[in-house]
C-alpha positions in Angstrom: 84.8 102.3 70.3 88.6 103.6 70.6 88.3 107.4 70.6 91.1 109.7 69.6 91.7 113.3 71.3 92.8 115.3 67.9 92.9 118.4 65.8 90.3 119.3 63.3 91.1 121.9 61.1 88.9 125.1 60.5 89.6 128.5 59.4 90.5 129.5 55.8 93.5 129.1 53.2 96.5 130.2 54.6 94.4 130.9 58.1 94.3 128.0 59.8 92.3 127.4 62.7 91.9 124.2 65.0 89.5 122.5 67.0 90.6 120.3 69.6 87.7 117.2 69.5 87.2 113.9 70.8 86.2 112.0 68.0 85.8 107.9 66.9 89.0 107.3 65.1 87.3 105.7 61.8 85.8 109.6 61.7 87.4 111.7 58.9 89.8 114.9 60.4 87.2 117.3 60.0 84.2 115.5 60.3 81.9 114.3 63.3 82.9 114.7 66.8 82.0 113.9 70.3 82.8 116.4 72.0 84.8 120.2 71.5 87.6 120.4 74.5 88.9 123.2 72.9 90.8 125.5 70.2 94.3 125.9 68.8 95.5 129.1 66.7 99.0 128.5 65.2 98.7 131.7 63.8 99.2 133.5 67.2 103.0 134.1 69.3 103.7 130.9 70.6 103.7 132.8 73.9 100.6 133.8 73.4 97.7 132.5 76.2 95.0 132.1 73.5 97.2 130.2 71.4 96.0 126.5 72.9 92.8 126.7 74.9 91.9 123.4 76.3 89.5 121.9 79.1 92.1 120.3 81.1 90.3 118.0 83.1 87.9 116.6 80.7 91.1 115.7 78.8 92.3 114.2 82.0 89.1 112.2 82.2 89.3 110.8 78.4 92.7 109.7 78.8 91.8 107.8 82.2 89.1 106.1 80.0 91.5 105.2 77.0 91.4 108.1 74.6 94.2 108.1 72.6 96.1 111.9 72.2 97.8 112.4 68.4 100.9 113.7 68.7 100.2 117.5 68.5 97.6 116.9 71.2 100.1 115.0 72.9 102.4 117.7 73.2 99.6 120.2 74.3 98.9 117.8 77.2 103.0 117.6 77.7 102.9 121.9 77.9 99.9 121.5 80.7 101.6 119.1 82.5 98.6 116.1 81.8 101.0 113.6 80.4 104.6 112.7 81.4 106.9 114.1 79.3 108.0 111.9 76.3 111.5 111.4 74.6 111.4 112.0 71.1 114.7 110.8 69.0 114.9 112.2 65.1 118.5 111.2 64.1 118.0 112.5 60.7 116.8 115.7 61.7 120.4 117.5 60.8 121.0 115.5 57.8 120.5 117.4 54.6 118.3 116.0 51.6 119.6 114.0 48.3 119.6 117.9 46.4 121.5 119.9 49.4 124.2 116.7 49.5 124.6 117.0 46.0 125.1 120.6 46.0 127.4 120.4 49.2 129.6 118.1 47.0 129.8 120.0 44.1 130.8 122.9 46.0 133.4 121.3 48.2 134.9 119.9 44.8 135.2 123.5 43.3 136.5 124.8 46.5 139.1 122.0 46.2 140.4 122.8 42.6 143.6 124.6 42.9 143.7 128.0 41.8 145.6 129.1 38.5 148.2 131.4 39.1 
C-alpha cells in the first residue's frame, strides 16, 4: 500500500482549515485516513507557532517506511528541518500572462507615438 503524508481540508468557505493525515493514496483528499499527525491554519501570521502543528517524529518514522510527503507537506518537513532542503526552479514565474503581454504592448505602442505639437 504506498501511503501519502498530505493535507485534508476542513473548516468552512473562505476559512479553511487543514489536517495533516497519513492516508492510502487511492483515498479521496478529504476522505479516510490513517492516522492525524497534525493541523495546519493558513489563516494565521505565518510567524505564528500554531500555524503548522505537526508530530515530528512520527513523520520521521513514515518517511523511513516510504510515505510519500506532497509538496506543501514537503515544505512543512523542509521548515522543521525533517527533509533536506529541495531546489525548486519556476522560470516562468516572472513572466506575465497572454492578457498582461498584450496590454504591455499596447501601451508601449501608445507611449511610442510621437506627440502632436
Amino acid at each position: 500500500m504506498a501511503t501519502k503524508i498530505r493535507l485534508a481540508r476542513g473548516g468552512s468557505k473562505k476559512r479553511p482549515f487543514y489536517s495533516i493525515v497519513v492516508t492510502d493514496s487511492r483515498m479521496p483528499r478529504d476522505g479516510r485516513f490513517l492516522e492525524k499527525l497534525g493541523t495546519y491554519n493558513p489563516m494565521l501570521a505565518k510567524d505564528d507557532a500554531n500555524r503548522v502543528v505537526m508530530n515530528v517524529d512520527r513523520a520521521k518514522e513514515l518517511l523511513a517506511t516510504g510515505a510519500q510527503p506532497t509538496d506543501r507537506v514537503a515544505r512543512f518537513l523542509e521548515a522543521a528541518g525533517v527533509l533536506a532542503k529541495k531546489t525548486r526552479s519556476n522560470p516562468k514565474t516572472g513572466t506575465p500572462g497572454k492578457a498582461m503581454a498584450e496590454r504591455a504592448a499596447k501601451k508601449a505602442a501608445r507611449n511610442e507615438a510621437p506627440a502632436a505639437e
